[in-house]
N, C-alpha and C positions, 0 to 999 in steps of 0.2 A: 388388717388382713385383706380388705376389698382390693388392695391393688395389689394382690396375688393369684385372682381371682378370673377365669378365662372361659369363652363360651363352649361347649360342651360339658364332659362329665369329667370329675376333677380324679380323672384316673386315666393310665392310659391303657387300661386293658380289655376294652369292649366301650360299642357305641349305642348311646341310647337307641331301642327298640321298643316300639310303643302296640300293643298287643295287638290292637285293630288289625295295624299294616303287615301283620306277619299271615303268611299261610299257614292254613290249619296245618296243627300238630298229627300225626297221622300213629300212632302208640300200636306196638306189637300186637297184634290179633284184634285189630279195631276196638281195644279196649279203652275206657274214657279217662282211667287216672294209670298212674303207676305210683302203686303204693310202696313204698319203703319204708323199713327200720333201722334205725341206728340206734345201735348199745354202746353207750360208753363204760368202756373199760378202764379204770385210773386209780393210779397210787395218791395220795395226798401226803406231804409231806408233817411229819409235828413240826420243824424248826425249817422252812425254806431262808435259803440263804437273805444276808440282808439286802443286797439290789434286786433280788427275785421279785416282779412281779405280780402282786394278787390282784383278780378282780376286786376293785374299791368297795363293790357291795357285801364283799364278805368282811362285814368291819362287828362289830358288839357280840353280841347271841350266835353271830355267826361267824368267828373266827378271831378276837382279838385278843387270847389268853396266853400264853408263853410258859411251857410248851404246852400247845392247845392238844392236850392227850382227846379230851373229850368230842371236839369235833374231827378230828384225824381219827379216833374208832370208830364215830357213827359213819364215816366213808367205809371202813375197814370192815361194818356191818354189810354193808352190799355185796362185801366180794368172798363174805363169809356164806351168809343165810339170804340177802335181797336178792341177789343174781338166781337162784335156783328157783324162787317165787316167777322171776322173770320167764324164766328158757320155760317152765312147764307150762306158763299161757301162750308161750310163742310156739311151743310143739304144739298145743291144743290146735292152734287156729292153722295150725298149717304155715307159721311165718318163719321167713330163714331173714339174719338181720347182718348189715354191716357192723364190723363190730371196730367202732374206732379206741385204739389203744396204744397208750402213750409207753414209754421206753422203761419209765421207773417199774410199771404193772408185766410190761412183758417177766421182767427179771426173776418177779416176786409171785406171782400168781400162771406155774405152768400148767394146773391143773383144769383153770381156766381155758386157758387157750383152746387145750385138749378136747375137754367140752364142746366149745365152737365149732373145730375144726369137725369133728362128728359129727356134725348135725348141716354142717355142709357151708356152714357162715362166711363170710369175705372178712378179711383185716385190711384197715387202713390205717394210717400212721396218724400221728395224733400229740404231736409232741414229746417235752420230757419228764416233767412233773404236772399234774393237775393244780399245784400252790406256783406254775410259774407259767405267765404270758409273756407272749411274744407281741411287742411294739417299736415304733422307732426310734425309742431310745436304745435299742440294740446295737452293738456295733453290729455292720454286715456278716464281716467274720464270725464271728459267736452264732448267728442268725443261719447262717448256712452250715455253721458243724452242728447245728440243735437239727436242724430238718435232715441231715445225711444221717446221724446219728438213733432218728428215730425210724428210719427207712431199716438203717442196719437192722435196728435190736429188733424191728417185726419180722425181718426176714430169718430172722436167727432163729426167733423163737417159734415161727410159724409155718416153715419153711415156704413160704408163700413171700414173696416182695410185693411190699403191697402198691396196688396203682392211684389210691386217692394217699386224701389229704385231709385233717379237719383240726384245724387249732385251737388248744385251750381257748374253752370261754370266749370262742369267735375270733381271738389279738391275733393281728397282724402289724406287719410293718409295712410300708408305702414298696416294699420290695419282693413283699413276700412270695405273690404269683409266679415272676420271675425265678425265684431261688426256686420254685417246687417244679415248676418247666422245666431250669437246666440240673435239677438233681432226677429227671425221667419221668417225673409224675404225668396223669394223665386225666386227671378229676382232683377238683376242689370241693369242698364242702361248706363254706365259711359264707356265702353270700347270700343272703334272703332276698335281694332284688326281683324275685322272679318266682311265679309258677310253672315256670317251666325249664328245661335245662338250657343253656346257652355255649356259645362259644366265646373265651377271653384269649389273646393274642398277649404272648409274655418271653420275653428273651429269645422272638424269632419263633417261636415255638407258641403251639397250642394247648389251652387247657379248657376240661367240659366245666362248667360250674353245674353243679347238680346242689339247688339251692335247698336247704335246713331250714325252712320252716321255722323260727325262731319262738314265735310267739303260740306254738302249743307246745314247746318242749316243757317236762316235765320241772326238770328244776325252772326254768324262766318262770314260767306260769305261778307255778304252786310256792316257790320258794324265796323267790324275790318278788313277786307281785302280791302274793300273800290270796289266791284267788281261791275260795272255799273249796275243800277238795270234793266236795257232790257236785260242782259244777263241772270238777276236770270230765268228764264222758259226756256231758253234752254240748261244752266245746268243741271236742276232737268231733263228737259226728256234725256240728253244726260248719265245721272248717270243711269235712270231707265232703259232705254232700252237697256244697258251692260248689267244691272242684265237680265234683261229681256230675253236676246238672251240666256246669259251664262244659265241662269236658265231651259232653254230645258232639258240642262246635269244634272243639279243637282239643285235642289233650293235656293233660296237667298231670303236675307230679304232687306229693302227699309225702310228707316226711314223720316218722315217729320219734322222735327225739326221747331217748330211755336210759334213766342213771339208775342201776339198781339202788346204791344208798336212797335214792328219793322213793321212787315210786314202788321198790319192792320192798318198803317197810309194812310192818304186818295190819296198821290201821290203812294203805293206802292201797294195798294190793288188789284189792276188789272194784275199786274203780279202774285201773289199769284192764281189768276183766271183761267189765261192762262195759268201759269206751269201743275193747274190741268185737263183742260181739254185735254192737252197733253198728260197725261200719265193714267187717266183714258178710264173707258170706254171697256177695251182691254180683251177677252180669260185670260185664266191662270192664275189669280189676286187674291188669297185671300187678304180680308182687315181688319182683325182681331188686338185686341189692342195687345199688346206689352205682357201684363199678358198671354192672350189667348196664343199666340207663347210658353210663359213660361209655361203653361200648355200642350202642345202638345209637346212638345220638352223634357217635364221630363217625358212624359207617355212613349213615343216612345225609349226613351232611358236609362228607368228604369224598363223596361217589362218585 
């Protein structure tokens, strides 16, 4: 692989930026962070097709039974009884959240949507199954009817077309920016590189990265890392109040990463509570969805 290997970043969709050399971030109403929420909305399949693929991590305890009734309803839990755990602490705190959701969930869950939509939430596309990623073993083809197809079903079901983008379980292909540029997209969600949002250059066309936070998202954390869930709230405020101090200097973003199957199960809900009365509440705080960012971040830096 070394002699494939070339000076810069091994992508060609944005040039390393190194935090020093940038000018301060300047955040709507001289605020220090911009907080967001993302709710993922998702179907999970019992029987995904056999080339479909699954995150590797969900292998034993966590997904390798046929047909895996049993973890296909503990998903099926969240969009029953976890999700309404979820929206009554997000009405509490005054939060409105992007709500990314995949094609299979628009179909099956309108009354979901409905919800959202009252409460004033954004939709972004989000794939087609939660049991299938998107990577380079895709053919193209296939790859750009999954992302127009997931554009379609949000717009159908929500009548909203939505302007991001956030791919199962992070997968992408070495193409993917590209196909979400020339299907009109105008935010991405998939890139943790950054505290702050950026610009990536993709099929002649631009897209915001409005980075996900990877490492407090609730299933990452709690599900795959296996991190005691008394810790989960004082991670979240120990991630926020970095951004928080640091953000006097320059601004930063904060992302919620929220599965109801995970974290609005009834042993877990209480810490999803206390993380947020911790770090709400505070000066300096815009809480604008993830699009909103993507729209002030291309005005301010296409002026």
């Amino acid at each position: 692989m070394s002699e494939q290997r070339r000076p810069g970043m091994d992508n060609p969709y944005y040039t390393y930026s190194a935090l020093p050399d940038r000018p301060p971030l300047k955040l709507p109403g001289g605020a220090r962070v911009a907080m967001w929420v993302l709710l993922n909305l998702e179907y999970w399949e019992i029987v995904p097709p056999e080339d479909a693929l699954k995150d590797p991590r969900t292998q034993g305890e966590l997904g390798a039974f046929f047909p895996d009734y049993r973890n296909h309803s503990q998903r099926e839990h969240g969009m029953r009884i976890g999700i309404f755990r979820v929206l009554e602490l997000l009405d509490r705190y005054g939060l409105k959240a992007t709500v990314a959701i995949n094609t299979a969930a628009c179909e099956r869950y309108p009354y979901l949507i409905e919800q959202c939509k009252k409460r004033g939430y954004e939709f972004a596309a989000h794939g087609d199954y939660a049991s299938r990623m998107i990577s380079s073993k895709m053919p193209e083809a296939d790859e750009r009817a999954l992302i127009a197809d997931g554009i379609a079903a949000v717009e159908k079901a929500t009548g909203q077309r939505p302007a991001g983008w956030h791919s199962q379980e992070f997968g992408e292909s070495a193409l993917t920016p590209a196909l979400l540029a020339e299907a009109g997209l105008s935010y991405i969600m998939d890139w943790a590189n950054d505290d702050q949002p950026y610009m990536m250059t993709a099929a002649g066309k631009s897209l915001v990265a409005v980075p996900y936070q990877a490492e407090w998202d609730d299933v990452q954390m709690l599900w795959f890392r296996r991190v005691p869930m008394p810790r989960y709230p004082e991670l979240v405020q120990e991630a926020f109040d970095t951004l928080y101090d640091e953000g006097a200097e320059s601004g930063r973003t904060f992302s919620m990463g929220l599965h109801p199957w995970m974290i609005g199960q009834g042993h877990r809900i209480r810490y999803l509570d206390e993380a947020l009365q911790r770090i709400t509440g505070r000066d300096g705080v815009w809480q604008p969805t993830a699009g909103e960012i993507a729209d002030w971040f291309r005005a301010e830096h296409t002026a």
